[in-house]
C-alpha positions in Angstrom: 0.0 0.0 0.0 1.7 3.7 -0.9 0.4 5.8 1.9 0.6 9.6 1.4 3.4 11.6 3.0 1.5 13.4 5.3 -1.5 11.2 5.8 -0.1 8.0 6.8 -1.0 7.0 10.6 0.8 4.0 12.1 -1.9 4.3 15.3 -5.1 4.4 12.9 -3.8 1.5 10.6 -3.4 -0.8 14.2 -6.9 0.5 15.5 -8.5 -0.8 12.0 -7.0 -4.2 12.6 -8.0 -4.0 16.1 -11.9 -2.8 15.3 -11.8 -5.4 12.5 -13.9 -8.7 14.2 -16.6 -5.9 15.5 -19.9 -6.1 14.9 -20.5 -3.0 12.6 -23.8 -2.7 13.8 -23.5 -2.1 17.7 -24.2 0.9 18.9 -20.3 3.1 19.9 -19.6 5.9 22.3 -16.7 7.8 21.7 -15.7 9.8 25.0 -14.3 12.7 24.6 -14.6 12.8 20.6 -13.0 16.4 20.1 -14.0 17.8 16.5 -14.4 13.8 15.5 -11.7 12.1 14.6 -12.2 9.0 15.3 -16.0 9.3 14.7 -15.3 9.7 11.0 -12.7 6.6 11.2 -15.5 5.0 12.4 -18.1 5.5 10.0 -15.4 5.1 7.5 -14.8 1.1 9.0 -18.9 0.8 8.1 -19.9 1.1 12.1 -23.4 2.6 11.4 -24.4 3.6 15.1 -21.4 5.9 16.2 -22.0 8.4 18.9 -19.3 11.1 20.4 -19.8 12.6 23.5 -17.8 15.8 24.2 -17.4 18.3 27.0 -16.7 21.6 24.8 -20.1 23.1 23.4 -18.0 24.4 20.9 -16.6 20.8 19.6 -20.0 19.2 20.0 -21.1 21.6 17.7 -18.9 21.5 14.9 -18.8 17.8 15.1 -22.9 18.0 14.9 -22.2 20.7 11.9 -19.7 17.9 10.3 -23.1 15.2 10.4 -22.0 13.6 13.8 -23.9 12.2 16.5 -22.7 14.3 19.5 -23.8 14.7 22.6 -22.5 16.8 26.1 -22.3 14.8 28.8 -25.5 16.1 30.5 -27.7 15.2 27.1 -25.9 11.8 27.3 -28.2 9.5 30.0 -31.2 10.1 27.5 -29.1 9.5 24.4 -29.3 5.8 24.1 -31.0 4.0 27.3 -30.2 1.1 26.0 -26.4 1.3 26.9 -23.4 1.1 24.1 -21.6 -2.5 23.2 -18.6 -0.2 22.8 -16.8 2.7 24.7 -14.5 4.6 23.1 -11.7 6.1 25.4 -8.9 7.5 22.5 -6.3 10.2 23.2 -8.3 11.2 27.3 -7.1 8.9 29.7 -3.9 10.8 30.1 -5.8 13.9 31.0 -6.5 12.3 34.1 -4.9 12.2 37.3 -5.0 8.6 38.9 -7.7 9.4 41.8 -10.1 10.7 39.4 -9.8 8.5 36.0 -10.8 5.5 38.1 -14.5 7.1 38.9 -14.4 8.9 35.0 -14.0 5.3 33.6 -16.7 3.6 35.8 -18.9 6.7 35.2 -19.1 5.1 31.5 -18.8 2.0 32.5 -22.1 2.2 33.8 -23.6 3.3 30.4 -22.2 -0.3 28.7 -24.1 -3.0 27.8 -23.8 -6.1 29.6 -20.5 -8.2 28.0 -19.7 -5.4 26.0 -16.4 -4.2 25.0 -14.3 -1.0 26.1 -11.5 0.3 23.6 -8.2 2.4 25.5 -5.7 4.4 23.4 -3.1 6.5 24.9 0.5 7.9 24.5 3.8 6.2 26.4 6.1 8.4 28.0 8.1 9.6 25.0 9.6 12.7 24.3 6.5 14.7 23.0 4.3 13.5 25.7 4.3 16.9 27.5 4.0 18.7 24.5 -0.1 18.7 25.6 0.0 21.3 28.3 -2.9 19.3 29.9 -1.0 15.8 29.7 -1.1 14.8 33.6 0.8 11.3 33.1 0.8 8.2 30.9 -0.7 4.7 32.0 0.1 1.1 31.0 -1.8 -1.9 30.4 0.2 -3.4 33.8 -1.6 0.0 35.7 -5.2 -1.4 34.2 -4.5 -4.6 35.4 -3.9 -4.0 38.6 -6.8 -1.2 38.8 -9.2 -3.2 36.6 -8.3 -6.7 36.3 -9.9 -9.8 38.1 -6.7 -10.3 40.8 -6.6 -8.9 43.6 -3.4 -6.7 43.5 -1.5 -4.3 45.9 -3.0 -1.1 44.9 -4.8 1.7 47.1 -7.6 0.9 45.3 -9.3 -1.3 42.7 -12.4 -0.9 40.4 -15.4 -2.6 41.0 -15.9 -3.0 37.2 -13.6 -5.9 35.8 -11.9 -5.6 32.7 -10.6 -8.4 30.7 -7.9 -7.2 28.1 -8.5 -9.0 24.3 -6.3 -7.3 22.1 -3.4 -4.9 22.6 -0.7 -3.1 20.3 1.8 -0.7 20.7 2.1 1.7 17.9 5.1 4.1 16.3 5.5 7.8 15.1 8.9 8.7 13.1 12.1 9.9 15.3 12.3 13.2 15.6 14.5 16.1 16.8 12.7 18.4 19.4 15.0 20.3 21.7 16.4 22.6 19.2 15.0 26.5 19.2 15.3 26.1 15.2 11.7 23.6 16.0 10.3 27.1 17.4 12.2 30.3 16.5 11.5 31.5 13.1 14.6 33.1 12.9 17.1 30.2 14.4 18.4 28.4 12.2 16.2 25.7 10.5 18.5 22.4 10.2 15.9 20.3 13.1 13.0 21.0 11.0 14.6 19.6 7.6 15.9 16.6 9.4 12.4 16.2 11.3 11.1 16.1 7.7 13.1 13.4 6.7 12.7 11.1 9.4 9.4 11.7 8.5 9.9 10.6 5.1 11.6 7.9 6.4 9.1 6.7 8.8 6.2 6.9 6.0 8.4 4.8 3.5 9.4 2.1 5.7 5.6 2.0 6.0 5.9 2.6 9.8 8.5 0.0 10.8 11.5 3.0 11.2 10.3 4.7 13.6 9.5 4.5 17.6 6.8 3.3 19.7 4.9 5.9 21.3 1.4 4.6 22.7 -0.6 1.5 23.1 -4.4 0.3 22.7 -6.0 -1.9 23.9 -9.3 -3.8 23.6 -11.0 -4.9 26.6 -14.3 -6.8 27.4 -16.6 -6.0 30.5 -16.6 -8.7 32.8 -19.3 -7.6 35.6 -18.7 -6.2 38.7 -15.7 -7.3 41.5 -17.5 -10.0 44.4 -17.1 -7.5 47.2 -14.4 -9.2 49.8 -15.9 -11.4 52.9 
């Protein structure tokens, strides 16, 4: 396949493969949908009942002006009362301080149908991770294990909502220069951003494979609730 320079995604052609077995037909939540990227991915893989839900009126709207499904939270209990066979949690979960992601993900969790299926993409720690000015830290699949998982493990805390992890990848971005003022300063000199360019290059010809691994996703299925202890 000859992907286009600037188009080709090593994290969207993983999450295809990943979304692949789904039933196309179940009703999706995408949490946090922004301006609806992965809405359109969606819809693009043939899911026909793909809904975002987003915090910023301003986002909800142009993702509604852009023939979305979108909902604020507060419109969101009456949206679907039937509950969602998938939950979409791309790109938010390292927004979150640990005390509070648990209760955000179970907040969802409660809007999932029974069995149903929960989808987690996020950045590692590389070197553009605080490039996001409201990046709080990263999480691995080990950290929703031990949160989320079945086993009791030596945590302050653990969900009452089990998670059973399916299907996991790691995907790559190119290698790039970044702590050069060149990358910033229009007039410093501009070497970074030509090699930046070329790793890019580099990265899109190899078709991904030259490059570094910079998040992971991972497909999880709802398990019940945790048998409070004795």
């Amino acid at each position: 396949m000859i992907h286009r320079f600037s188009g080709y995604s090593d994290e969207a052609r993983r999450l295809r493969r990943m979304l692949a077995p789904l039933d196309r037909h179940a009703p999706v939540l995408d949490v946090g949908c922004g301006y609806g990227r992965n809405l359109d991915l969606l819809r693009g893989l043939g899911f026909t009942r793909v809904e975002g839900v987003e915090k910023n009126p301003d986002l909800v709207r142009a993702a509604r002006d852009r023939g979305h499904v979108c909902h604020l939270p507060e419109e969101l209990a009456a949206a679907n009362p039937d509950g969602y066979a998938l939950l979409v949690f791309s790109h938010i979960v390292e927004h979150f301080g640990y005390e509070s992601l648990q209760g955000f993900i179970e907040s969802y969790l409660e809007r999932l149908r029974p069995d149903g299926q929960i989808l987690i993409v996020t950045p590692l720690l590389h070197g553009a991770f605080y490039n996001d000015f409201d990046h709080v830290k990263p999480y691995l699949p080990m950290g929703f294990r031990m949160v989320f998982g079945a086993d009791v493990s030596q945590v302050q805390f653990q969900s009452r909502h089990v998670l059973e992890l399916e299907d996991l990848a790691f995907f790559k971005d190119q290698w790039r220069l970044q702590y050069y003022p060149g990358l910033y300063l229009p007039h410093a000199s501009r070497w970074p951003l030509q090699v930046n360019r070329l790793l890019k290059l580099v990265f899109v010809a190899s078709g991904g494979l030259i490059g570094k691994k910079i998040g992971w996703m991972g497909l999880y299925r709802h398990r019940g609730r945790r048998t409070p202890a004795a």
